[in-house]
C-alpha positions as CSV (number, residue, x, y, z in Angstrom):
1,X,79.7,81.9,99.0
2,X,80.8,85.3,100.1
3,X,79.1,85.5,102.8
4,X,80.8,82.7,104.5
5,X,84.5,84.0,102.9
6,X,86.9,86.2,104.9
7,X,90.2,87.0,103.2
8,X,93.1,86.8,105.5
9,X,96.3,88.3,104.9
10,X,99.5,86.8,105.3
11,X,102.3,89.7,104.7
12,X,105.3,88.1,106.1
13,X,107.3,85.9,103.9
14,X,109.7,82.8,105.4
15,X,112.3,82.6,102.5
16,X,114.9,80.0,103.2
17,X,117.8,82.3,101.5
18,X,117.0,84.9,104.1
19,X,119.2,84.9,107.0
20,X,116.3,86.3,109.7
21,X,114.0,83.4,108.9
22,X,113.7,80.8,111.4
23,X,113.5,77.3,110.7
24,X,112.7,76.5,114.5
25,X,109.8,79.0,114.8
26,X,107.1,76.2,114.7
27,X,108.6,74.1,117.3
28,X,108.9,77.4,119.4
29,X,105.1,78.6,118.5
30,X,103.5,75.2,119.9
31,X,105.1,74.7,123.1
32,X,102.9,74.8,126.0
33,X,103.0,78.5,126.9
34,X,102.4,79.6,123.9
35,X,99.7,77.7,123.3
36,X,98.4,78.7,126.5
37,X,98.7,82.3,125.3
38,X,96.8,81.9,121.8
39,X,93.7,79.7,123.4
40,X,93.7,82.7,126.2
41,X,93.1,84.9,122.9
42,X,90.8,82.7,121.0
43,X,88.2,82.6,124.5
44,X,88.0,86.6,124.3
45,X,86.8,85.8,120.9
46,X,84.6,83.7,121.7
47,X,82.7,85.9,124.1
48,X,82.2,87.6,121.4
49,X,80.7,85.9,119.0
50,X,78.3,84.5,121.3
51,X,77.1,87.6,122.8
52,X,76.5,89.0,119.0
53,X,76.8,86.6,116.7
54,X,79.2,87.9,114.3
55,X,83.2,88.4,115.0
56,X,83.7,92.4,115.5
57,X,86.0,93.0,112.4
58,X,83.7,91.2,110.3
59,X,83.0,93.0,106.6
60,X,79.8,93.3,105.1
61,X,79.4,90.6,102.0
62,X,79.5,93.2,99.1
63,X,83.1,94.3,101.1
64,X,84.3,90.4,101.0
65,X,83.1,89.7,97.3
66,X,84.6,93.2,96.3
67,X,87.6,92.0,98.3
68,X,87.8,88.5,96.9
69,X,87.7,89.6,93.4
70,X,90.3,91.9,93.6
71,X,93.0,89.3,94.8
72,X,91.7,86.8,92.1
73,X,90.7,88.4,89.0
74,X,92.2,92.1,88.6
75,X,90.5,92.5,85.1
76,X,87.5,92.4,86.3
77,X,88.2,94.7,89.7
78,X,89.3,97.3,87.1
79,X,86.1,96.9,85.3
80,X,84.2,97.3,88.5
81,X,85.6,99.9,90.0
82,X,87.4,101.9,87.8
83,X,85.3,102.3,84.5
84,X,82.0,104.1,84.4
85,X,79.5,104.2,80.7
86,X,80.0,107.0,78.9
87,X,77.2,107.3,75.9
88,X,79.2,110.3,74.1
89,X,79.6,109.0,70.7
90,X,83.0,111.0,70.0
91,X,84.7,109.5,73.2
92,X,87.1,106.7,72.8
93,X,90.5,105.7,74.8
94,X,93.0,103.6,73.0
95,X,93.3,100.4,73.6
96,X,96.7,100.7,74.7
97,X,96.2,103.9,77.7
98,X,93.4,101.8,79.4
99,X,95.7,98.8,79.1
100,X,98.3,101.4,81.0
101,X,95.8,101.9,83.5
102,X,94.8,98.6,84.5
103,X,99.0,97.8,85.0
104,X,99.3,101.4,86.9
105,X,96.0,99.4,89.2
106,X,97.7,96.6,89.1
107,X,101.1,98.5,91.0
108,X,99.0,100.0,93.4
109,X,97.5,97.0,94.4
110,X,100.5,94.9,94.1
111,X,99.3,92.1,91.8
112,X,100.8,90.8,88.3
113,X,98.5,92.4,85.6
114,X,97.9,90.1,82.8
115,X,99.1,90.8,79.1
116,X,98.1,93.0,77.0
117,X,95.9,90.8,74.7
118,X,94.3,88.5,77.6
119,X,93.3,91.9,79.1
120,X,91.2,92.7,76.0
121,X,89.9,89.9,75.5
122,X,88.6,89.7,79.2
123,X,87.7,93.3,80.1
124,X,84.5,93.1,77.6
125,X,83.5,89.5,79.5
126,X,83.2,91.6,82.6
127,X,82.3,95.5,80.9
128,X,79.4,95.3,78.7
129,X,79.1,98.5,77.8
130,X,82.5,98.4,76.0
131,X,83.2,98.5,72.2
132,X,86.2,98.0,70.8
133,X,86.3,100.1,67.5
134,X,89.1,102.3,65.2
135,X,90.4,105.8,64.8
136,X,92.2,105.9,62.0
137,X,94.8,102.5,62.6
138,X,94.6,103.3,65.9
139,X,92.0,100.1,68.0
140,X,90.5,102.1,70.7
141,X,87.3,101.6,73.2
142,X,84.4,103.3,73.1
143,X,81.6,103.5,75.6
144,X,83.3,103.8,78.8
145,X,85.9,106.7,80.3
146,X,88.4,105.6,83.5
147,X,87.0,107.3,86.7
148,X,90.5,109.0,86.7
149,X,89.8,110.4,90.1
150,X,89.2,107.1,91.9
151,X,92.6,105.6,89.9
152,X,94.5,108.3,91.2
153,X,93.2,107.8,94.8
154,X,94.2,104.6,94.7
155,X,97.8,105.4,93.7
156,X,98.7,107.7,95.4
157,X,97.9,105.6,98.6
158,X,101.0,103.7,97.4
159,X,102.7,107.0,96.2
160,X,102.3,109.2,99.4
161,X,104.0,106.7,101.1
162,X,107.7,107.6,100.4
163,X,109.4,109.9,101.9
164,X,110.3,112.0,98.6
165,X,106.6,111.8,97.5
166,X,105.8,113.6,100.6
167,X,108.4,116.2,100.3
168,X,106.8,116.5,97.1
169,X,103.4,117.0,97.7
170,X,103.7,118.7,100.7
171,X,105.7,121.6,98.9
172,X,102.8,121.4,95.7
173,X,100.2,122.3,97.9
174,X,100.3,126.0,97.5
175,X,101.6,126.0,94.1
176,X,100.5,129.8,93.8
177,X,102.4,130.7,96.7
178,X,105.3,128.5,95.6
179,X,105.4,130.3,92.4
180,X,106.5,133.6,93.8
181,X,108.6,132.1,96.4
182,X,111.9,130.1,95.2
183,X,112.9,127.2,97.4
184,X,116.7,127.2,98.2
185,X,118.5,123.6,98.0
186,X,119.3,124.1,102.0
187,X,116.1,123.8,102.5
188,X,114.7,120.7,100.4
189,X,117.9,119.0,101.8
190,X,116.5,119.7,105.1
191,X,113.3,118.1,104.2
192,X,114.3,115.4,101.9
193,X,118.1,114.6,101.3
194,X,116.8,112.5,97.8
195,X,115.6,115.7,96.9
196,X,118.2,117.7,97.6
197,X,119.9,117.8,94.1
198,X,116.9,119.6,92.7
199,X,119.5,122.4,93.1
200,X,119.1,126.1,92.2
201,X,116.5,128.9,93.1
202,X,113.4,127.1,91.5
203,X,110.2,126.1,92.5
204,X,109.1,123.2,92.0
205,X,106.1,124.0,89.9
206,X,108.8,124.9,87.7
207,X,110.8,121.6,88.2
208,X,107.3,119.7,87.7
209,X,106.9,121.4,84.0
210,X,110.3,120.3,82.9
211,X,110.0,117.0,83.6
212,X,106.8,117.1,82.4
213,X,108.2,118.5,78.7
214,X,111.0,116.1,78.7
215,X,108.4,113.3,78.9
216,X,106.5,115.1,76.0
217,X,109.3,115.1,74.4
218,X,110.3,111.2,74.0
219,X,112.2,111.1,77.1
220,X,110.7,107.9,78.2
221,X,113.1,106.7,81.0
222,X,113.9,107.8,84.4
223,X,117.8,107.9,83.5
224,X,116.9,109.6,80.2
225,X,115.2,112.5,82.9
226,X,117.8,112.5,85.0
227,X,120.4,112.8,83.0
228,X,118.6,115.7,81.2
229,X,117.5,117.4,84.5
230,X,120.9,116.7,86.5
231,X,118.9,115.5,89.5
232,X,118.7,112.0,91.4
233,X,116.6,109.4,89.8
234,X,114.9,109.8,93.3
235,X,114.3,113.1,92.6
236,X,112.8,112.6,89.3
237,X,110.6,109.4,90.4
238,X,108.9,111.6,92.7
239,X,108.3,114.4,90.0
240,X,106.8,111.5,87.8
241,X,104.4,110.2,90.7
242,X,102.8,113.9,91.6
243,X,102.6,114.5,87.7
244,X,100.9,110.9,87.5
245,X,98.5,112.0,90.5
246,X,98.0,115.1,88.2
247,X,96.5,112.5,85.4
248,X,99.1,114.2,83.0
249,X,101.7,111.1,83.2
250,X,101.4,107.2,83.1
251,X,103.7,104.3,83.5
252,X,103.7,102.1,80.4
253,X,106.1,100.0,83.0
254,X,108.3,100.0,85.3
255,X,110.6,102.5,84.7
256,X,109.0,103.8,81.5
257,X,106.4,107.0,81.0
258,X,104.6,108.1,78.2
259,X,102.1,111.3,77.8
260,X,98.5,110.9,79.0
């Protein structure tokens, strides 16, 4: 089946509320010129596929089935490509943090994640090697460890694209440098106005750590973090998404953090 399958996006949306949607575009799509213009396209295609016999942007079928699955079963993507066996007999993850990382998947690959329970109760259709078990009165899985590296690839694809992000990481790269060197607010402003209110002579290794410690501490929210740290709730979503690339932060959801 695969082999014959290519997913095609469609990324524009035509909602009737929105003003810049047209509700003449068909009629203005099929007259004769266009027409014209998408056969004119379509021929160079052609030539083509008959001089190779494939089209030129055509994936390989372990690409389309990999592909495919992830737009129609995210459980099961997550079990593919994000958990690897792990035979140590002390290792577990609760049930609840591996749950958080199939949602924080989920964001970065802009699909609805399931519930909670449905995810447990599929994950081990499509994992194996998982066991669900107890520590204490805690449920927990054993068997398998999230390839935290690959996760964090993935989300930081989404994350890297914001303009504060970048500020962010860009300024992290050298953290030993940044350490002896204080950056002054004239100078984030210049780089990032949403960062601008991170205020003071202070790095931003040291701005990391306190909003990493107020998130240790219970402070679950972004306004609970802003309020405490007296900068933007831009400023602070972008301190939560390099300390999430860090593997020390997750979103429980949207607009909630907890401790990894």
């Amino acid at each position: 089946m695969h082999r014959r399958l290519d997913v095609i996006d469609f990324p524009n949306k035509f909602d009737t509320d929105n003003p810049k949607t047209d509700p003449e575009l068909i009629y203005k799509l099929i007259t004769p010129e266009e027409l014209s213009g998408l056969l004119n396209e379509s021929l160079k295609e052609l030539k083509i596929l008959l001089k190779t016999g494939a089209f030129h942007n055509e994936k390989d079928i372990d690409t389309r089935r990999l592909d495919y699955i992830r737009r129609t079963d995210a459980v099961q993507y997550f079990g593919m490509q994000y958990l690897k066996q792990n035979m140590d007999p002390e290792h577990h993850i609760e049930r609840q943090t591996l749950y958080n990382y199939y949602v924080e998947m989920c964001r970065a690959i802009e699909t609805v994640p399931t519930n909670s329970s449905w995810f447990s109760r599929n994950i081990r259709r499509y994992v194996t090697f998982l066991d669900e078990g107890w520590v204490g009165k805690e449920t927990v899985w054993r068997g398998a460890s999230v390839d935290l590296e690959a996760l964090h690839e993935l989300t930081m694809k989404e994350y890297s694209s914001t303009k504060t992000t970048k500020t962010i990481l860009t300024l992290l790269k050298n953290r030993g440098k940044e350490e002896k060197n204080t950056i002054t607010p004239t100078e984030i402003k210049k780089k990032n106005n949403g960062l601008g209110e991170l205020g003071g002579h202070v790095s931003m290794q040291t701005k990391r750590e306190e909003c990493l410690k107020y998130v240790r501490s219970g402070f679950d929210t972004v306004e609970k973090i802003s309020e405490k740290m007296g900068i933007s709730r831009e400023g602070v979503e972008g301190l939560l998404k390099v300390l999430i690339r860090d593997g020390l932060v997750y979103c429980l959801r949207p607009g909630v953090w907890g401790v990894v």
